[in-house]
N, C-alpha and C positions, 0 to 999 in steps of 0.2 A: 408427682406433678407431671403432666404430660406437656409436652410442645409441639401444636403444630405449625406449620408453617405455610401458609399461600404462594404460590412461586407460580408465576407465567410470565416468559420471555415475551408475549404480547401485551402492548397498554390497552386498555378500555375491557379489560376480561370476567372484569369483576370481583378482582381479589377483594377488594377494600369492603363495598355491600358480604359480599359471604364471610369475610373477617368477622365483618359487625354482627350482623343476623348467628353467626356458632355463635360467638360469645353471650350473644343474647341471651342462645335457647342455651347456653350453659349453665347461663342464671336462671332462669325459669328451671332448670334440671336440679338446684339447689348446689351447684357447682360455683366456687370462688372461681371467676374468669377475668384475665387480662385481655387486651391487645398492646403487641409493643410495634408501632409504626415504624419501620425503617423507609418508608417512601421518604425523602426528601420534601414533598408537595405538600406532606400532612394533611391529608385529605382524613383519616381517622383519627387524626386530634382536632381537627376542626369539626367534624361528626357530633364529637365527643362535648366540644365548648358550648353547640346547640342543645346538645342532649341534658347539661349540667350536671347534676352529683350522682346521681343514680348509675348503677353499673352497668357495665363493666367498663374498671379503671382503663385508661391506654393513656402510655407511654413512648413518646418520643426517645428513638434510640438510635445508636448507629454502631458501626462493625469495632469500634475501639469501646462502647462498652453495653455491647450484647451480652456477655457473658455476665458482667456483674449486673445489670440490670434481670435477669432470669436467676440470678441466686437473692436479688431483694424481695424477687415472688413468690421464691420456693419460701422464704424463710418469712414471710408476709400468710404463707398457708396455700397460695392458689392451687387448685386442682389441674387448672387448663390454660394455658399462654397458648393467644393464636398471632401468628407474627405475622405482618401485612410487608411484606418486600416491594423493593423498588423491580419495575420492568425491563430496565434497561443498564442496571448497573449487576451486574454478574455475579464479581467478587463478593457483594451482599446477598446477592441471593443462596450464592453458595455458604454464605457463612451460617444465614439461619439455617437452611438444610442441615450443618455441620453437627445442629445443636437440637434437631428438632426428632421424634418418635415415628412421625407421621408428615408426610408433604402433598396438598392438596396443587392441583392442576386445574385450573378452573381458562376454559376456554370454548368462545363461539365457535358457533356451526356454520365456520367460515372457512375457504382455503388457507386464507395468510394465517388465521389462526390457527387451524389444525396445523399447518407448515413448523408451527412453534415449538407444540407441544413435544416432540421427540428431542427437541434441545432443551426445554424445561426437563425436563425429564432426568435427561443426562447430568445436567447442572444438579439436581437434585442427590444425587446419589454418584458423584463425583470423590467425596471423602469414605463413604462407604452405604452398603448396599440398604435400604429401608424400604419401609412400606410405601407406594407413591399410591395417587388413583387421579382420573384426571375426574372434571365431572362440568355438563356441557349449560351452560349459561346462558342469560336470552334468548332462549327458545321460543322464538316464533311460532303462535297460536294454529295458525296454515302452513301447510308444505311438509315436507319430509326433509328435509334435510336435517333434520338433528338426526334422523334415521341414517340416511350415509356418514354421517359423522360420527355418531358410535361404529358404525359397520370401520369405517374406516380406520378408528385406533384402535378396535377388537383384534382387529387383522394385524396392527404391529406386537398384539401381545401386551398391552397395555390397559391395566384395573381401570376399569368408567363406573363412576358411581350409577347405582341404579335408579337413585332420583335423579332430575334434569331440573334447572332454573329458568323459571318462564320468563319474558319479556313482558314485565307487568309495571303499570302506570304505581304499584302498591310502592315497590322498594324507593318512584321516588317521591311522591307524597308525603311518605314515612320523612323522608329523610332533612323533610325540611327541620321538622322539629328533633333532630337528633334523636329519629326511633324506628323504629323496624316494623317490616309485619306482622313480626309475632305480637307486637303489642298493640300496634293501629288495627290492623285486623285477624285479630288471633283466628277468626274460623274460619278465613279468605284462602285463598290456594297459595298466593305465596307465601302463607305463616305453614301450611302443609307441608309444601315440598323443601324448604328448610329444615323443619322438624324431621322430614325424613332421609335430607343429607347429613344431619345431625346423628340422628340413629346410627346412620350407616360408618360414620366417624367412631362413634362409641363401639359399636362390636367389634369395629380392625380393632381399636384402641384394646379393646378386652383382650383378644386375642392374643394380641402382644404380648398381655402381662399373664396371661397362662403360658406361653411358651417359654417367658425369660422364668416362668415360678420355676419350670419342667426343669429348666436345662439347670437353675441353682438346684434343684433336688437331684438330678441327675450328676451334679459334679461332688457334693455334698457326700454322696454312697460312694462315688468313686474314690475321695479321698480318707474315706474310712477304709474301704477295703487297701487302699496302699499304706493306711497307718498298720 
């Protein structure tokens, strides 16, 4: 089972929508997906109450019982828990970081929001080092400025996903009915460029699990040759 986690020190960034929409396309990918809501707001359980029985499940949860609520998933079969964090409480965001494979940065092509991302970041990989990436959301159809704003966290040395999240009337139409673009307008650009932040989450994802395969086959011969 994998965990990712959404973490942005700024509010309005779009954790909650890109929460929703992976998990979507996780189900569309034939993937068992969670969300476990640490917001306080419960903006993705109430998503969820619109949307009615149809997956994917979310879970209100909080820092006293993240941990057992991610072993009722593992042991429930999920392939992919995405944890929607709160903005402004810390200590939680740090905890799903704690527990998660992969941490998504999701942040406008704004000053105060780019201002963020280098403390999101930190916060992220505070208990130990992981994969982050940030990836730039509401993207304005005109101007360049999503352009300076990759230019700008390239330059801190920080992974920008290659897709970018347009500023589209789809994610909130969708959302009245508790659904996403991939399913209101699966051939529309925002069910695209989901699918292809999606991708780009599954090949880190992959990568991961060939490198931890390496390093068990690499300790595996090591401790033969010490037997």
């Amino acid at each position: 089972m994998y965990v990712i986690s959404l973490l942005a020190q700024k509010g309005g960034s779009g954790k909650t929508t890109l929460a929703e929409c992976l998990a979507v396309a996780a189900t569309q990918d034939g993937k068992l997906a969670a969300i476990l809501d640490m917001d306080p707001q419960g903006t993705a359980r109430s998503w969820k109450q619109r949307r009615g029985a149809d997956d994917p499940a979310v879970i209100s949860v909080t820092m006293a019982n993240l941990d057992e609520e991610l072993v009722r998933a593992r042991d429930a079969g999920a392939d992919m828990v995405f944890i929607d964090t709160p903005a402004r409480l810390s200590d939680w965001a740090m905890e799903a970081a704690r527990v998660s494979d992969l941490v998504i940065v999701p942040s406008r092509a704004t000053v105060k929001d780019l201002e963020r991302v280098e403390a999101s970041i930190k916060l992220a990989t505070v208990y130990a080092i992981r994969p982050v990436f940030v990836v730039l959301t509401q993207v304005r159809p005109c101007g360049d400025r999503h352009v300076q704003a990759e230019q700008f966290i390239t330059a801190k040395r920080f992974p920008v996903c290659p897709a970018q999240i347009g500023d589209r009337v789809s994610y909130q139409d969708s959302d009245v009915a508790g659904l996403t673009p991939l399913e209101t307008e699966p051939a529309g650009k925002g069910a695209d460029e989901m699918r292809r932040v999606y991708r780009f989450t599954r090949e880190l994802l992959s990568q991961l699990q060939t490198k931890k395969a390496n390093h068990e086959q690499a300790g595996e011969k090591s401790d033969r040759r010490a037997g």
